[in-house]
Structure formats: C-alpha cells, structure tokens
PDB file as gemmi writes it, atoms N, CA and C in Angstrom:
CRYST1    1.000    1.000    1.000  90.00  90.00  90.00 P 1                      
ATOM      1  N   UNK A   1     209.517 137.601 105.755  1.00  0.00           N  
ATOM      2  CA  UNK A   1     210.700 138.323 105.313  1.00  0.00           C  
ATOM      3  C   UNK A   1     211.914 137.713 105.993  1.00  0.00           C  
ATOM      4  N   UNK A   2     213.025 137.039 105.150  1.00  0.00           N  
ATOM      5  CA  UNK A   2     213.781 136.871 105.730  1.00  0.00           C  
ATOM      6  C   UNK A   2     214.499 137.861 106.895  1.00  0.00           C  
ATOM      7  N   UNK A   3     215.054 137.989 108.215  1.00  0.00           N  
ATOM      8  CA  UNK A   3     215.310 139.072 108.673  1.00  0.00           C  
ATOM      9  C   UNK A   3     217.120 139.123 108.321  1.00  0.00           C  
ATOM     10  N   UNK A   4     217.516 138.001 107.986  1.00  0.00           N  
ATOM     11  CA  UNK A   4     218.823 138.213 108.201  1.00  0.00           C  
ATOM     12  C   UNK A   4     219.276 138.687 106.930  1.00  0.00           C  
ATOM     13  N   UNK A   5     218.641 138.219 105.742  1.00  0.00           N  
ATOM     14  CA  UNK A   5     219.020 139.108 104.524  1.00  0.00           C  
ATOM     15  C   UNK A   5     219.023 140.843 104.799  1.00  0.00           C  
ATOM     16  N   UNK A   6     217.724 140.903 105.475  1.00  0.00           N  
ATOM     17  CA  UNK A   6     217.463 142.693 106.032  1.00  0.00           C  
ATOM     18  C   UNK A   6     219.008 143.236 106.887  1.00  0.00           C  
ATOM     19  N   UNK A   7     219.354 142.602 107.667  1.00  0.00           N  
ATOM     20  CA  UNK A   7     220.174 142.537 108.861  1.00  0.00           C  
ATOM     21  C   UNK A   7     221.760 142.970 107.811  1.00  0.00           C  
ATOM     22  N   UNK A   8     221.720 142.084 106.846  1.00  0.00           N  
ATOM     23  CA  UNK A   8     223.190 141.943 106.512  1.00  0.00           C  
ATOM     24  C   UNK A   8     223.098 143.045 105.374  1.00  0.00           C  
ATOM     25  N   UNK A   9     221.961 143.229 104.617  1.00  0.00           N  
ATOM     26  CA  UNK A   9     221.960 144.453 103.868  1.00  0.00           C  
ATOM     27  C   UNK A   9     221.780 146.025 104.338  1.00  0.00           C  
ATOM     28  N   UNK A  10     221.337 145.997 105.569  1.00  0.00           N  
ATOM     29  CA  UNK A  10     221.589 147.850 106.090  1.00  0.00           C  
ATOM     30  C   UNK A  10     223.163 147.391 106.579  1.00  0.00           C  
ATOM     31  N   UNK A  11     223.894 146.372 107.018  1.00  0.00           N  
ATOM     32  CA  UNK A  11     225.274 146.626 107.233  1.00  0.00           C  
ATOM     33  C   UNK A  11     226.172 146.433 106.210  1.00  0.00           C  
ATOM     34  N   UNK A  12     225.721 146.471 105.417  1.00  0.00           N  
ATOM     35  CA  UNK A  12     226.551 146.247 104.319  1.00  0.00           C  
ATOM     36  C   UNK A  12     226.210 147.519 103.381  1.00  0.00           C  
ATOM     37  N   UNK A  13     225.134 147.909 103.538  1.00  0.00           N  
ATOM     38  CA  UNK A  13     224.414 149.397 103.186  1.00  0.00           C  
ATOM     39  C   UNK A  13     225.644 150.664 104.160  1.00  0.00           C  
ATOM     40  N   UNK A  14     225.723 150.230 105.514  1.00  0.00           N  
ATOM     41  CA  UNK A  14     226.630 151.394 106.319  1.00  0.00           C  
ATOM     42  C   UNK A  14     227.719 151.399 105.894  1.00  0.00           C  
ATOM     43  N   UNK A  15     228.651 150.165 105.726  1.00  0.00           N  
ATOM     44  CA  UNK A  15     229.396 149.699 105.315  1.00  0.00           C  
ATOM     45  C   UNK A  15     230.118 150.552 104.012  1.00  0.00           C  
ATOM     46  N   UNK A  16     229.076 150.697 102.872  1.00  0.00           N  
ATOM     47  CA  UNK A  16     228.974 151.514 101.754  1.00  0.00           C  
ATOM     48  C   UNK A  16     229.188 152.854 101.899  1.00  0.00           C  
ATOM     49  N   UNK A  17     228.027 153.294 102.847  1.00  0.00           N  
ATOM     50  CA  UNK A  17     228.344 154.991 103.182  1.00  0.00           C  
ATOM     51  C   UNK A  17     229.497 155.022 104.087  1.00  0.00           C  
ATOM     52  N   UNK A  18     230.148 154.405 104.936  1.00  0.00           N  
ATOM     53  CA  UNK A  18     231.470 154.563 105.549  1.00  0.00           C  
ATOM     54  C   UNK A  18     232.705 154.685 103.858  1.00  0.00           C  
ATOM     55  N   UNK A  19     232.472 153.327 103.175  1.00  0.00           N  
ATOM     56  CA  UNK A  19     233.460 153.584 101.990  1.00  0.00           C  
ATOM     57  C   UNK A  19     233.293 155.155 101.840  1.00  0.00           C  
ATOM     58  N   UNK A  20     232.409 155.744 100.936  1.00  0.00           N  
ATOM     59  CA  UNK A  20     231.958 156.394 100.281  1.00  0.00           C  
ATOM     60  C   UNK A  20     232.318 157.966 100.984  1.00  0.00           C  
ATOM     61  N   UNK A  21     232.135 158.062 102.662  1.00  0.00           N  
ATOM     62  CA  UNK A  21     232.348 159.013 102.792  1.00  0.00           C  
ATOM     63  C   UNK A  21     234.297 159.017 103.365  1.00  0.00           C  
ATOM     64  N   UNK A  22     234.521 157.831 103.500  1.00  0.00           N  
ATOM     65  CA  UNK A  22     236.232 158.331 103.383  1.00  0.00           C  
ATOM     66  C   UNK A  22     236.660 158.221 101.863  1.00  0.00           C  
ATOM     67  N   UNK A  23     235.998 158.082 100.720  1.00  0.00           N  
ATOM     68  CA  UNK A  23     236.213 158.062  99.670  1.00  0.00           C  
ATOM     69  C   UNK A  23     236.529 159.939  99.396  1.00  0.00           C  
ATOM     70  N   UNK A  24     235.132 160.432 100.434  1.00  0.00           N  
ATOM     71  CA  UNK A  24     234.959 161.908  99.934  1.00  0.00           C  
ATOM     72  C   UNK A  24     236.073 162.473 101.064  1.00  0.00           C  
ATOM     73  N   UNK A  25     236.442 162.045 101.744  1.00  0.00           N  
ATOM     74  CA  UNK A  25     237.600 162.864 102.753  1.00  0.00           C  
ATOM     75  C   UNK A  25     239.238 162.734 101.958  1.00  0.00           C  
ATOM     76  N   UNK A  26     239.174 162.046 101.640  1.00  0.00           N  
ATOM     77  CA  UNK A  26     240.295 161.867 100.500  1.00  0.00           C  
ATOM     78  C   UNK A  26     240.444 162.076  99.345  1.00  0.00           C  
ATOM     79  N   UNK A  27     239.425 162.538  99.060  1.00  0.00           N  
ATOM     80  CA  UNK A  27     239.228 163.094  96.970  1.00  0.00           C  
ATOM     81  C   UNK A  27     239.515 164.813  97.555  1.00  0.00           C  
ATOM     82  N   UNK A  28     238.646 165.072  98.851  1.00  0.00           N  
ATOM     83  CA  UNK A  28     238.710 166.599  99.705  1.00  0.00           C  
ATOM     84  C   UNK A  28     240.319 166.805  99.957  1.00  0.00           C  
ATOM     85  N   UNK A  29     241.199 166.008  99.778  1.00  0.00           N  
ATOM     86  CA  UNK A  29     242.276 166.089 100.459  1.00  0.00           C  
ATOM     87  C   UNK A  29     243.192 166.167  99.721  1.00  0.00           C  
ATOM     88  N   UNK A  30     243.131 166.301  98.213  1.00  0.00           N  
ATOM     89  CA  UNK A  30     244.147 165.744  97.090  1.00  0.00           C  
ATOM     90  C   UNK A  30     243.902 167.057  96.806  1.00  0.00           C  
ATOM     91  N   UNK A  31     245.097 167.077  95.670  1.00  0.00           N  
ATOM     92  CA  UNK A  31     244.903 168.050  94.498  1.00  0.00           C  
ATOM     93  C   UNK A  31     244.389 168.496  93.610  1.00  0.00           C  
ATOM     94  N   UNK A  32     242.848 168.770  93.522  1.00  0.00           N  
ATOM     95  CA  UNK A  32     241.731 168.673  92.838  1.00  0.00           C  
ATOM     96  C   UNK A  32     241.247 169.504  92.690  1.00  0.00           C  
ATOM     97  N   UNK A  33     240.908 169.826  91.052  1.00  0.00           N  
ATOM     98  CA  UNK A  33     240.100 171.165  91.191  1.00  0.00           C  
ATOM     99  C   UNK A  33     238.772 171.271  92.267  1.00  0.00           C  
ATOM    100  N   UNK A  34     238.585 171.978  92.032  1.00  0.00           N  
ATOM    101  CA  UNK A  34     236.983 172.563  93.148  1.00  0.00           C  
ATOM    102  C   UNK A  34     235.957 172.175  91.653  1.00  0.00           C  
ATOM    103  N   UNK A  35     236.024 171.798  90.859  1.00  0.00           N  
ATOM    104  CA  UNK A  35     235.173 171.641  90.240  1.00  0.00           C  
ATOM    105  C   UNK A  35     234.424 169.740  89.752  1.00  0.00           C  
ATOM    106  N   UNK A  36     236.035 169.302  89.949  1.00  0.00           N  
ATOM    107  CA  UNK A  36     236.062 167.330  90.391  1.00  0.00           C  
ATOM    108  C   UNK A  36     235.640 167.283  91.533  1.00  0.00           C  
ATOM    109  N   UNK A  37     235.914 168.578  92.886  1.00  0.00           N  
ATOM    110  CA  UNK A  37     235.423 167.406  93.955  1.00  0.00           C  
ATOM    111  C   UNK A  37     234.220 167.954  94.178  1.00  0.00           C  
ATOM    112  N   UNK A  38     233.355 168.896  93.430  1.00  0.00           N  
ATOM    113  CA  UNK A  38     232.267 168.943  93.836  1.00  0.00           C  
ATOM    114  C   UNK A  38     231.556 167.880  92.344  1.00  0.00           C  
ATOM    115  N   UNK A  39     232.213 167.668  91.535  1.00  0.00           N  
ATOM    116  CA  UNK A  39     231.741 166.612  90.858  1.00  0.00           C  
ATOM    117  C   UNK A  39     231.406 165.249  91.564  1.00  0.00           C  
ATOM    118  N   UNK A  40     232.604 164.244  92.144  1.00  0.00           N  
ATOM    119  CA  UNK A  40     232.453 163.359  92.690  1.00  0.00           C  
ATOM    120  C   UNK A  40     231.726 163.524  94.133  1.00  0.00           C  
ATOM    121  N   UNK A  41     231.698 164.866  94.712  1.00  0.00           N  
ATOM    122  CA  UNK A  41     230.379 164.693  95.499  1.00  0.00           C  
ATOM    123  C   UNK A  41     229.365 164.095  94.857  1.00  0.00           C  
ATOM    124  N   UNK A  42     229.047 164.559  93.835  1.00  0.00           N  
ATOM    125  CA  UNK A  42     227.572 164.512  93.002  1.00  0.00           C  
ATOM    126  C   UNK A  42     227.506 163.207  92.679  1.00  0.00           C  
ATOM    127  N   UNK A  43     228.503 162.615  92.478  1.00  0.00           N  
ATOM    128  CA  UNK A  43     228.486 161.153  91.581  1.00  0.00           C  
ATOM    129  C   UNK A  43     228.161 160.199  92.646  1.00  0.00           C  
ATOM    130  N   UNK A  44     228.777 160.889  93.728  1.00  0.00           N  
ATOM    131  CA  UNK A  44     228.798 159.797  95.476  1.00  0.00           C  
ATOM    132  C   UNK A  44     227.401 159.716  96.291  1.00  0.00           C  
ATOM    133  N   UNK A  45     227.071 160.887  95.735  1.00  0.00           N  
ATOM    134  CA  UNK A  45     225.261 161.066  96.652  1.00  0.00           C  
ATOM    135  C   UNK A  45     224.235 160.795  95.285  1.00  0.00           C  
ATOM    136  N   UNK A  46     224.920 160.794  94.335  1.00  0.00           N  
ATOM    137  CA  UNK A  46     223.788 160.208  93.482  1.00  0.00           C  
ATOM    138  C   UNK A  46     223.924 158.643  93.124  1.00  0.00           C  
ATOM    139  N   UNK A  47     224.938 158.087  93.444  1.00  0.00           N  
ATOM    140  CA  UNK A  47     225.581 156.359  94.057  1.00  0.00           C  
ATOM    141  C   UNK A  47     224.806 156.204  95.439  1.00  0.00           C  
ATOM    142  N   UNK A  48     224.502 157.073  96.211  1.00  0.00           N  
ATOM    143  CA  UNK A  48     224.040 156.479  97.530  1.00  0.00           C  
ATOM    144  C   UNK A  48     222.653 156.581  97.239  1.00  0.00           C  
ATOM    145  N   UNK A  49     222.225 157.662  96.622  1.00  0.00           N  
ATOM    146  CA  UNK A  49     220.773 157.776  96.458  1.00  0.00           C  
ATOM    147  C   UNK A  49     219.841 156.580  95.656  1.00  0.00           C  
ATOM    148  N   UNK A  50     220.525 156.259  94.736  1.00  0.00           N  
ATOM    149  CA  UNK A  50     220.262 155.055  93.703  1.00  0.00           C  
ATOM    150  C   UNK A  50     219.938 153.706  94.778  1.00  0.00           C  
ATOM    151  N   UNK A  51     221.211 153.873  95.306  1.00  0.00           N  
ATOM    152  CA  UNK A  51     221.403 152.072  96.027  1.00  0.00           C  
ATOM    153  C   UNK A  51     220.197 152.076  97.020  1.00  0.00           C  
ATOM    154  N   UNK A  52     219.859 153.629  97.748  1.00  0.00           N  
ATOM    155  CA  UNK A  52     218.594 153.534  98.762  1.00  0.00           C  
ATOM    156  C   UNK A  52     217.210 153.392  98.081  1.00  0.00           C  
ATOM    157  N   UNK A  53     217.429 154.184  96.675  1.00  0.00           N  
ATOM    158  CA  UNK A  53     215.766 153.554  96.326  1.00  0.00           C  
ATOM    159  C   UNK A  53     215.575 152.365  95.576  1.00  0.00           C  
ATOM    160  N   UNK A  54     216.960 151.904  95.739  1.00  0.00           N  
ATOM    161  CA  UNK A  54     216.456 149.697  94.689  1.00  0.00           C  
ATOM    162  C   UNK A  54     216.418 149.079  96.421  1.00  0.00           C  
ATOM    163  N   UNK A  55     217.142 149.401  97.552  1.00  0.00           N  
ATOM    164  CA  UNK A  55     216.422 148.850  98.820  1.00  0.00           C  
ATOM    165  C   UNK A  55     215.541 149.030  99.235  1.00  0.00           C  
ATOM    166  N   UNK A  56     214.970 150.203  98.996  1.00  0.00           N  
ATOM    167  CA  UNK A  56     213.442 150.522  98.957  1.00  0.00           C  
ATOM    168  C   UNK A  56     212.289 149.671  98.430  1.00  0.00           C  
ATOM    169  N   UNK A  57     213.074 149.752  97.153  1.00  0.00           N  
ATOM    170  CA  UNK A  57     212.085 148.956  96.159  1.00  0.00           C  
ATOM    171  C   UNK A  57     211.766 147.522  96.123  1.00  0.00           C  
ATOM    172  N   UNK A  58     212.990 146.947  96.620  1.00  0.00           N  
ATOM    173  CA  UNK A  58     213.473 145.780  96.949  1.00  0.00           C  
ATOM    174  C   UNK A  58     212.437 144.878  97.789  1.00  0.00           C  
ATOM    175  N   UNK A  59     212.299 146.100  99.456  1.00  0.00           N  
ATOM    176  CA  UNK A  59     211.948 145.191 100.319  1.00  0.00           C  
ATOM    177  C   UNK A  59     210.509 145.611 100.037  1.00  0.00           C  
ATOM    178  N   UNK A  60     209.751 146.832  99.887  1.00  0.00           N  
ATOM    179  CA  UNK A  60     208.581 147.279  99.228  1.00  0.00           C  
ATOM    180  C   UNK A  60     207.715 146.329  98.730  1.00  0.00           C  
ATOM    181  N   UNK A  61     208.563 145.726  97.420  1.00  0.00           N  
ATOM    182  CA  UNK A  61     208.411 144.443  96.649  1.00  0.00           C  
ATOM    183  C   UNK A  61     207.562 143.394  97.348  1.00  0.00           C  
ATOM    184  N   UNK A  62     208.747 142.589  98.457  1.00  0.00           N  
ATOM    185  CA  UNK A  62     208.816 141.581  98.895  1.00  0.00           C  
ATOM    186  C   UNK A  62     207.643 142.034  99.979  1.00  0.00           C  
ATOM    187  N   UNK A  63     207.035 143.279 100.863  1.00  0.00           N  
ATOM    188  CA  UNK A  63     206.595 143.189 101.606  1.00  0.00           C  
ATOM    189  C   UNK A  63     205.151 143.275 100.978  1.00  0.00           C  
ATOM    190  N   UNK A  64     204.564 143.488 100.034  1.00  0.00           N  
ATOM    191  CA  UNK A  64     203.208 144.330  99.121  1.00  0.00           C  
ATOM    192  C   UNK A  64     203.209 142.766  98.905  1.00  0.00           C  
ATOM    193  N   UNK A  65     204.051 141.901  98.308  1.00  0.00           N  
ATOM    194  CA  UNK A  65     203.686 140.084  98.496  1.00  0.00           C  
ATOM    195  C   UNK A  65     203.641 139.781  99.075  1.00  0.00           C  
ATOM    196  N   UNK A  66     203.833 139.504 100.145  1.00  0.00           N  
ATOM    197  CA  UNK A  66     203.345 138.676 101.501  1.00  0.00           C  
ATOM    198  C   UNK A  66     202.531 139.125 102.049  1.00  0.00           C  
ATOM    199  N   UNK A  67     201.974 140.359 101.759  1.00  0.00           N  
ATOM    200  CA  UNK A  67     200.648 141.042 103.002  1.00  0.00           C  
ATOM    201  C   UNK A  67     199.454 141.259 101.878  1.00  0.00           C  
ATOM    202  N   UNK A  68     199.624 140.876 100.680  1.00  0.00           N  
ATOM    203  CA  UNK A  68     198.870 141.042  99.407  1.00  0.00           C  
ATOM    204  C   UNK A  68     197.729 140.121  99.913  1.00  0.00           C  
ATOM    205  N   UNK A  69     196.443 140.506  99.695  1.00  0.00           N  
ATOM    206  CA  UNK A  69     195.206 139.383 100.437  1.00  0.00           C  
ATOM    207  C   UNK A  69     194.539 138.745  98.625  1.00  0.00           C  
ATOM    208  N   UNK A  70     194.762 137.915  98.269  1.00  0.00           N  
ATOM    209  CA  UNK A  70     194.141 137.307  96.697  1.00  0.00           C  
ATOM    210  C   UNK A  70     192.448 137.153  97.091  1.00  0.00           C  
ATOM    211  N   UNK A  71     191.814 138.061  96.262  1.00  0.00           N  
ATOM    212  CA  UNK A  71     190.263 137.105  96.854  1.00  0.00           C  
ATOM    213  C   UNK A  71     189.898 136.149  95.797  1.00  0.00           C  
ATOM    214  N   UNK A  72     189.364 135.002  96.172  1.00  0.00           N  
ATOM    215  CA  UNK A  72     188.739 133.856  95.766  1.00  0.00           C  
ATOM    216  C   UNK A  72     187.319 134.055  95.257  1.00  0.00           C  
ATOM    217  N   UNK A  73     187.294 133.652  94.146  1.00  0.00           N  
ATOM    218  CA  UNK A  73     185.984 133.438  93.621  1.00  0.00           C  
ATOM    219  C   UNK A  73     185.021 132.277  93.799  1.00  0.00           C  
TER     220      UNK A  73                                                      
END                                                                             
C-alpha cells in the first residue's frame, strides 16, 4: 500500500471536514430559514458520509488485493 497516498488522503479528508464545518458555521450565521440550514446540514453530512464510504471502499479494495492468497493448481 502506498503509505503516502494514505497519508495525503486522511489530510486532505480533514482538510474537507474543516471546509465543510466552517461552511456550516456560516450558512448558521446568515439569514436563513431554519428549514435551508437544517437542509444543508443534511446535504454536508450526507457529502461527508459518501466521501468516507468510497475511502473505505477504496483502500478495502486495494487491501483484499494484496493479502488475496490465489491457489495454484
């Protein structure tokens, strides 16, 4: 497994949830119904939720191949 691809994608993963949650301190801060910002909550944790299960899936992937044993006939 490469480690530095791993390395640069959870910081670039934090990176995301830092956007995301001053995204939500500032949508909290405007003039917005109560009904948009509990919308774009929803849109923001279902954006974070998505991106965690394709990294999931991602490294899952890559790790079920390399530890995969082929038997020989």
């Amino acid at each position: 497994m490469n480690f530095q691809l791993v390395l640069f994608s959870g910081l670039g993963f934090l990176f995301f949830i830092g956007f995301c949650l001053f995204f939500l301190s500032k949508a909290n801060n405007a003039n917005l119904s109560e009904r948009s910002k509990k919308l774009l909550m929803l849109v923001t944790v279902c954006l974070l939720t998505v991106s965690c299960i394709l990294i999931f899936d991602t490294y899952t992937k890559d790790h079920i191949a390399r530890n995969t044993v082929v038997k020989s006939e």
